[in-house]
PyMOL commands that place a pseudoatom at each C-alpha (Angstrom):
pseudoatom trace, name=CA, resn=UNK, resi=1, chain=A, elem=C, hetatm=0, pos=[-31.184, 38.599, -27.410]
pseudoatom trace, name=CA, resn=UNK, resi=2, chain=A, elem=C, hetatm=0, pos=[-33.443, 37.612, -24.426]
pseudoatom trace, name=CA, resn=UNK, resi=3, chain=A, elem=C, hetatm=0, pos=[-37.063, 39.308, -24.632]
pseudoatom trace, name=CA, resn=UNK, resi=4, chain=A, elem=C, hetatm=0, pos=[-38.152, 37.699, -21.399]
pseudoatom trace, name=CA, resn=UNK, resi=5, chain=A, elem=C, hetatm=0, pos=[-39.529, 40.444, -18.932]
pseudoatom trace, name=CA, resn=UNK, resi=6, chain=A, elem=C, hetatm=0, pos=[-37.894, 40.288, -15.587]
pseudoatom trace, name=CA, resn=UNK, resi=7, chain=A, elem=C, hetatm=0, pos=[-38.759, 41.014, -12.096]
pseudoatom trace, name=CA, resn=UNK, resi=8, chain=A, elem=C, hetatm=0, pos=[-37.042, 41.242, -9.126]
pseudoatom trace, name=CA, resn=UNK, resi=9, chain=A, elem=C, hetatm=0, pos=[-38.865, 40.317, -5.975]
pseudoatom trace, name=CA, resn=UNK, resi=10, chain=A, elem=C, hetatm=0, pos=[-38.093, 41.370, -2.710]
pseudoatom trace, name=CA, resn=UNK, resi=11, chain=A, elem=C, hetatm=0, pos=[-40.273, 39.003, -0.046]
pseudoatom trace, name=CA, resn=UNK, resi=12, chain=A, elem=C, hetatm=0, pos=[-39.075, 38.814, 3.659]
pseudoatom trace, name=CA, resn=UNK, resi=13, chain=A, elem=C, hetatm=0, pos=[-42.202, 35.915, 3.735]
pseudoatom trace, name=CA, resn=UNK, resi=14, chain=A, elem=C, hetatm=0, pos=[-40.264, 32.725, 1.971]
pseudoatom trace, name=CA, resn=UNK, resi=15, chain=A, elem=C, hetatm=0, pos=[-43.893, 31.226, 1.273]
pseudoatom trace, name=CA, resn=UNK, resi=16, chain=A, elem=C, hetatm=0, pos=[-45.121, 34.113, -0.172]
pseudoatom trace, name=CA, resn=UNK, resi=17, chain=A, elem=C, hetatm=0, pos=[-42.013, 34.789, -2.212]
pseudoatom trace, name=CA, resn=UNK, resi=18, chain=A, elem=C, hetatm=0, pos=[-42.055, 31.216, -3.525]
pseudoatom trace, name=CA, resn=UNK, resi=19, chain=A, elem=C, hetatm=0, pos=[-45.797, 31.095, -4.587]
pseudoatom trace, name=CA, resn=UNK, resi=20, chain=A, elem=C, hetatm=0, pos=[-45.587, 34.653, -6.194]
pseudoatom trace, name=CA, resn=UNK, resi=21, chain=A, elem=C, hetatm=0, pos=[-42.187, 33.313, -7.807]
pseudoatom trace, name=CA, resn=UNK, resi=22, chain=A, elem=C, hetatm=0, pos=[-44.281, 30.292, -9.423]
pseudoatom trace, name=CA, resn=UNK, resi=23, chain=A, elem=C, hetatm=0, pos=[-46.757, 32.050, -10.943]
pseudoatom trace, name=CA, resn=UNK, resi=24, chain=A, elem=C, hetatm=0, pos=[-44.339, 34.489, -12.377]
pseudoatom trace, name=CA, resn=UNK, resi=25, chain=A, elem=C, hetatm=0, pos=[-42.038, 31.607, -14.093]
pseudoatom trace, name=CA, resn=UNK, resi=26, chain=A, elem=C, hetatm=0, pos=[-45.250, 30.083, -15.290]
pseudoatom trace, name=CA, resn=UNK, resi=27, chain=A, elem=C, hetatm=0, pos=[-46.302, 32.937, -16.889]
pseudoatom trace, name=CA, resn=UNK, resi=28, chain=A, elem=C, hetatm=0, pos=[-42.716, 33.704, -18.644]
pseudoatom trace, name=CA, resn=UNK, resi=29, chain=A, elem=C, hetatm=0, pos=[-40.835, 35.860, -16.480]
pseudoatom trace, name=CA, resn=UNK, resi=30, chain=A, elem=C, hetatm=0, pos=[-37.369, 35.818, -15.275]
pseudoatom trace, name=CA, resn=UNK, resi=31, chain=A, elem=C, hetatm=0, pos=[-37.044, 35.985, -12.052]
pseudoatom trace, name=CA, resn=UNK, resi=32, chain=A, elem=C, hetatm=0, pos=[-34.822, 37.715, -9.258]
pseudoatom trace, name=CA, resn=UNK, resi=33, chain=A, elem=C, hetatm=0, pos=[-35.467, 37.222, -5.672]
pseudoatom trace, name=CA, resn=UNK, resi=34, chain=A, elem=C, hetatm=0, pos=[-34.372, 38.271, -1.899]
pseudoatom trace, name=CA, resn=UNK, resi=35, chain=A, elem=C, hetatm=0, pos=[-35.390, 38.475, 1.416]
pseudoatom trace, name=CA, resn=UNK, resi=36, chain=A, elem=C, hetatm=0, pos=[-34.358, 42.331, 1.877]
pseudoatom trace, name=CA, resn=UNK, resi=37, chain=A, elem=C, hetatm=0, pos=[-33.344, 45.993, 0.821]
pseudoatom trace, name=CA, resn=UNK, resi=38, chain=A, elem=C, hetatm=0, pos=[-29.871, 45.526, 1.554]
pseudoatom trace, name=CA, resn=UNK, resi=39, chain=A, elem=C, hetatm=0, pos=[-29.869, 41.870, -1.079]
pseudoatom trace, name=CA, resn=UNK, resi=40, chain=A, elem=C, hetatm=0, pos=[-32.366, 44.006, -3.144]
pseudoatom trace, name=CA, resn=UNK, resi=41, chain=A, elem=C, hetatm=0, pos=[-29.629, 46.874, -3.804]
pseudoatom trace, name=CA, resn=UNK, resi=42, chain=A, elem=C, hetatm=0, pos=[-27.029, 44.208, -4.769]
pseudoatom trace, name=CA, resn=UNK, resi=43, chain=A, elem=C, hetatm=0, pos=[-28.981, 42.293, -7.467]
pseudoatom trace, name=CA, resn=UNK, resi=44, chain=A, elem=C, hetatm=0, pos=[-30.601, 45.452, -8.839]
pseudoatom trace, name=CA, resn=UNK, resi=45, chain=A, elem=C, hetatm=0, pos=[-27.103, 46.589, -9.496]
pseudoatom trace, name=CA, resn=UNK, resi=46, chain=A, elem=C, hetatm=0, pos=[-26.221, 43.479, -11.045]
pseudoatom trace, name=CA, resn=UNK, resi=47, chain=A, elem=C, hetatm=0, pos=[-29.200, 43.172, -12.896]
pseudoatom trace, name=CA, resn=UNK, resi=48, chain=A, elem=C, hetatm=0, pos=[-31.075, 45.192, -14.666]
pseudoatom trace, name=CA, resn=UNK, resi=49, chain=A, elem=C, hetatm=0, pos=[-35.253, 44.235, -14.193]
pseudoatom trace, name=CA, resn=UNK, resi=50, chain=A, elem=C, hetatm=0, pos=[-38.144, 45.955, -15.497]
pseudoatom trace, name=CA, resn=UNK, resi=51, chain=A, elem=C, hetatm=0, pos=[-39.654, 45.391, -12.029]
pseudoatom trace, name=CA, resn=UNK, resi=52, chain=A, elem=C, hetatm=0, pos=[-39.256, 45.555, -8.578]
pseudoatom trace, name=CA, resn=UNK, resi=53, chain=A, elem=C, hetatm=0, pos=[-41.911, 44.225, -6.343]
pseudoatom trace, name=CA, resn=UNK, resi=54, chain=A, elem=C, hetatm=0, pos=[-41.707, 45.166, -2.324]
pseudoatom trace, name=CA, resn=UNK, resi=55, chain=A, elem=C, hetatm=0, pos=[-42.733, 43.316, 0.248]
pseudoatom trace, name=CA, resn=UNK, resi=56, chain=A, elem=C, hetatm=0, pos=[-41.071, 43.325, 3.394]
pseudoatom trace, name=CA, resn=UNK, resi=57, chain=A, elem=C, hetatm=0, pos=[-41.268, 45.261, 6.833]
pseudoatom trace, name=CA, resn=UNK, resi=58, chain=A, elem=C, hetatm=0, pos=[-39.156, 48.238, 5.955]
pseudoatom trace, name=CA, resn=UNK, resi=59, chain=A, elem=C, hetatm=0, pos=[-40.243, 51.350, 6.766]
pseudoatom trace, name=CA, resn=UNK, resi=60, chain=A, elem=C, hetatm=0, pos=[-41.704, 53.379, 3.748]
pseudoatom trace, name=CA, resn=UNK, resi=61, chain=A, elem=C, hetatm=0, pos=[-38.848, 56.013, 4.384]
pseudoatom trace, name=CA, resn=UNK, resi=62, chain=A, elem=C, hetatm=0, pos=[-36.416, 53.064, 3.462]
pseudoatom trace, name=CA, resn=UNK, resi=63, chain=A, elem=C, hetatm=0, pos=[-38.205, 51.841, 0.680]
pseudoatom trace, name=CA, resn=UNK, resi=64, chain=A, elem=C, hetatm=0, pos=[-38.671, 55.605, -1.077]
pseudoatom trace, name=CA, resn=UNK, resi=65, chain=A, elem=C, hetatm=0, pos=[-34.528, 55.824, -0.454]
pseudoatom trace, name=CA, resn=UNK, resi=66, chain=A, elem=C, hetatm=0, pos=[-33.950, 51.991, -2.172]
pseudoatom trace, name=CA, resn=UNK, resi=67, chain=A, elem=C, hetatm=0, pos=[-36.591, 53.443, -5.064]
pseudoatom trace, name=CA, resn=UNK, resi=68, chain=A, elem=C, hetatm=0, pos=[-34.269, 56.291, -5.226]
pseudoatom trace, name=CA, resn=UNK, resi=69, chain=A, elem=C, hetatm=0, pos=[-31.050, 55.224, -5.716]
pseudoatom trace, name=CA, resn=UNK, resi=70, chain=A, elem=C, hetatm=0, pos=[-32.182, 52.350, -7.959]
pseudoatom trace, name=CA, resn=UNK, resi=71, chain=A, elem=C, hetatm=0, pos=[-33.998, 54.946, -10.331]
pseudoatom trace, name=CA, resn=UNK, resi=72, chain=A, elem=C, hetatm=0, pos=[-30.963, 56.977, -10.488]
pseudoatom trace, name=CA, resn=UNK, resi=73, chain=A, elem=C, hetatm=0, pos=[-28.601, 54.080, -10.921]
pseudoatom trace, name=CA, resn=UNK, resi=74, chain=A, elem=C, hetatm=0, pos=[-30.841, 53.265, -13.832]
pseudoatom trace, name=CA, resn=UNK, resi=75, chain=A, elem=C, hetatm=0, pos=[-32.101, 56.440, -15.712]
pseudoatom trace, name=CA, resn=UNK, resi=76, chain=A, elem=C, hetatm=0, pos=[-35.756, 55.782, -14.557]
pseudoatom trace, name=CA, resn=UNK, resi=77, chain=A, elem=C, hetatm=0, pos=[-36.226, 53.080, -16.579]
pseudoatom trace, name=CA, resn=UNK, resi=78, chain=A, elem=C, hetatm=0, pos=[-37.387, 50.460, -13.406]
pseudoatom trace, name=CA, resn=UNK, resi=79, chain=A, elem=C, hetatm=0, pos=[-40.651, 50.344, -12.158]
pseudoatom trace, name=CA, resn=UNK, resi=80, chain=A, elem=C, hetatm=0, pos=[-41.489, 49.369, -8.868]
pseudoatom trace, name=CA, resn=UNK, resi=81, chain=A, elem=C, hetatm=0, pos=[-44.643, 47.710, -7.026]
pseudoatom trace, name=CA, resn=UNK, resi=82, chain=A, elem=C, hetatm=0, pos=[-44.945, 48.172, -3.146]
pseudoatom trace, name=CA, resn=UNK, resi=83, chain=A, elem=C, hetatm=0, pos=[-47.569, 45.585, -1.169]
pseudoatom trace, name=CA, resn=UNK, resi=84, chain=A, elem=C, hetatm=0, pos=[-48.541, 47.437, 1.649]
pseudoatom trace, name=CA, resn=UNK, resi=85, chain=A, elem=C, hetatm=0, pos=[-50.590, 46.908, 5.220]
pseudoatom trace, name=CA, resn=UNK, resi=86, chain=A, elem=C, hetatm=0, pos=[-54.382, 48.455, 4.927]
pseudoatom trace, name=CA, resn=UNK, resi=87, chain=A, elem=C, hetatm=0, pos=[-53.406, 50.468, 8.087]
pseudoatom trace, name=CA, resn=UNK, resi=88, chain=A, elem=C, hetatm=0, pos=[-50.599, 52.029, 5.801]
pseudoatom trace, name=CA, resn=UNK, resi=89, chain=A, elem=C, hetatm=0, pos=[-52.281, 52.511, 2.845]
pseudoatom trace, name=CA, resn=UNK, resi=90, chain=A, elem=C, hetatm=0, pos=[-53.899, 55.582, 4.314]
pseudoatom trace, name=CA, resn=UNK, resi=91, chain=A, elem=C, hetatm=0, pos=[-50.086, 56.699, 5.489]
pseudoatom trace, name=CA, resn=UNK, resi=92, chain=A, elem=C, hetatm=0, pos=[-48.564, 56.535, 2.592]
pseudoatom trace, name=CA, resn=UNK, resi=93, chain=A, elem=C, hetatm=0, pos=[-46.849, 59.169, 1.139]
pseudoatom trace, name=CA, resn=UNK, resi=94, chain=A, elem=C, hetatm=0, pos=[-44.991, 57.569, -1.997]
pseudoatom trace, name=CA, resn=UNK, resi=95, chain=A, elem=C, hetatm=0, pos=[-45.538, 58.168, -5.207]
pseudoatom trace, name=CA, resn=UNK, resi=96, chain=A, elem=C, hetatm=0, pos=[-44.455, 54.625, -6.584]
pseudoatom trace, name=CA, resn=UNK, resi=97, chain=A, elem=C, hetatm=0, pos=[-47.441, 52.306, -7.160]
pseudoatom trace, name=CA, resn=UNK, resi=98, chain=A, elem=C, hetatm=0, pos=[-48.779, 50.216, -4.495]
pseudoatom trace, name=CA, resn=UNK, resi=99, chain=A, elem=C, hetatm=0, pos=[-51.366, 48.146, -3.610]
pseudoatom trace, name=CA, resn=UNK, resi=100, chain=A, elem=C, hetatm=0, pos=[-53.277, 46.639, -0.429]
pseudoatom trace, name=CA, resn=UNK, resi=101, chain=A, elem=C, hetatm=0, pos=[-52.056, 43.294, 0.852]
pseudoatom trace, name=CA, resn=UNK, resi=102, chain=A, elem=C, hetatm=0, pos=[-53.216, 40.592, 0.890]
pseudoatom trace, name=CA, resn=UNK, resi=103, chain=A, elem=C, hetatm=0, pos=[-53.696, 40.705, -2.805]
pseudoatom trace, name=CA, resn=UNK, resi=104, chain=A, elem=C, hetatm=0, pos=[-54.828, 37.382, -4.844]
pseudoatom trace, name=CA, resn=UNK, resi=105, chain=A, elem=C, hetatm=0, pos=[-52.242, 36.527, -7.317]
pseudoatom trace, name=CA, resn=UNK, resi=106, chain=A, elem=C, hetatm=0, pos=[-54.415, 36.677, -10.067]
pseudoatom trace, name=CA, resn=UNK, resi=107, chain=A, elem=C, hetatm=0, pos=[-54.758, 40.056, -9.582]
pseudoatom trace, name=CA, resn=UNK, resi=108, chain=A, elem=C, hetatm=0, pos=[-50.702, 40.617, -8.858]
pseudoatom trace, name=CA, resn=UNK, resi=109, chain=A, elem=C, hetatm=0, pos=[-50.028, 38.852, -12.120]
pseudoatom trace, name=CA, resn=UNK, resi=110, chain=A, elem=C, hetatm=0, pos=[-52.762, 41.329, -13.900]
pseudoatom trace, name=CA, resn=UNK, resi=111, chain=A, elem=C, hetatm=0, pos=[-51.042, 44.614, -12.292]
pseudoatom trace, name=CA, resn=UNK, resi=112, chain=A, elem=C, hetatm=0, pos=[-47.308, 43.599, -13.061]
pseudoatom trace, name=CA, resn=UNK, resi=113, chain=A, elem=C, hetatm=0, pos=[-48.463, 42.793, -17.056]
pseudoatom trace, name=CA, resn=UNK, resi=114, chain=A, elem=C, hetatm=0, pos=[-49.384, 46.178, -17.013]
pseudoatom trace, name=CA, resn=UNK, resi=115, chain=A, elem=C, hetatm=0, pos=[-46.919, 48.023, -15.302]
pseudoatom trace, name=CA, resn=UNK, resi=116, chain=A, elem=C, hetatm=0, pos=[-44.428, 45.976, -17.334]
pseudoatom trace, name=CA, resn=UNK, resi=117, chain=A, elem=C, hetatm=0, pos=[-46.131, 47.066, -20.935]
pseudoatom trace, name=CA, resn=UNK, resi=118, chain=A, elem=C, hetatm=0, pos=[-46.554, 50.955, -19.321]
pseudoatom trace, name=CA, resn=UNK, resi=119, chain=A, elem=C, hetatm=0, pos=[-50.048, 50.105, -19.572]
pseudoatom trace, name=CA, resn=UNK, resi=120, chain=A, elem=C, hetatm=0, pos=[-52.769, 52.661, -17.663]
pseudoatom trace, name=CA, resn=UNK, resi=121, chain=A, elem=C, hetatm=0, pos=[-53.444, 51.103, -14.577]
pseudoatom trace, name=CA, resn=UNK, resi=122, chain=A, elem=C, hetatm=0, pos=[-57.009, 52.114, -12.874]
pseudoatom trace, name=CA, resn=UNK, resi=123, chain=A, elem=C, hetatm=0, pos=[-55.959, 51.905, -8.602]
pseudoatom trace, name=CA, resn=UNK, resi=124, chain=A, elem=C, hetatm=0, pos=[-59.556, 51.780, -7.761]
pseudoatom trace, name=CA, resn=UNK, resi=125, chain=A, elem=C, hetatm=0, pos=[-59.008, 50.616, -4.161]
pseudoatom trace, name=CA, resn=UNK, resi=126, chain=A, elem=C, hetatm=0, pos=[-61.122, 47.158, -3.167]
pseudoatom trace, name=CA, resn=UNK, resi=127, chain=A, elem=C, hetatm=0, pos=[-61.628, 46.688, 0.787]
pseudoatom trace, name=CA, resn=UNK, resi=128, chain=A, elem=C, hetatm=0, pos=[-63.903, 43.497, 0.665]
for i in range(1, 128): cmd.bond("trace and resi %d" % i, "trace and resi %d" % (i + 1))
show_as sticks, trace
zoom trace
């Protein structure tokens, strides 16, 4: 049986998407990737990861409703990580985890060991 931890990325920035992607394989994950909610809805169902990171334009409104209907498809057991805008991180009204873009991967890597072990995460927000 396969004990790799697997995330599922959803990156409308290919750059970004590839670099976070690298440091993920390198660091023993399986990977799942796409450019938007709509792909995002299709793997997810096909798939089954322990994490779903968001990055994209969508509104928050769409991104609550994908976090919805993938929880429910999937008893609750998929957590998800939302990269947000500083302008929205005073906006937001989710209650999924998120953190301020642009984020160094080091730290990225740090936050999705965590959320992936159900680990207590202190969101002690940095605006250097």
């Amino acid at each position: 049986m396969n004990n790799m931890k697997s995330v599922l990325l959803v990156f409308d920035d290919a750059k970004e998407l590839e670099f976070i992607e690298e440091n993920l394989i390198e660091n023993g994950f399986e990977i799942y990737r796409c450019g938007n909610l709509k792909d995002a809805v299709i793997i997810a169902e096909n798939t089954i990861p322990n994490l779903i990171v968001v990055n994209t334009i969508d509104t928050e409104l769409d991104i609550q409703l994908f976090s919805e209907k993938i929880k429910l498809e999937r008893s609750n057991n998929v957590t998800f990580l939302t990269l947000i805008e500083l302008e929205d991180y005073f906006k937001t009204s989710t209650k999924e985890h998120f953190v301020v873009k642009p984020v160094r991967p080091k730290l990225l890597l740090s936050l999705i060991r965590c959320l992936m072990n159900r680990e207590e995460v202190n969101w002690l927000p940095s605006f250097h």
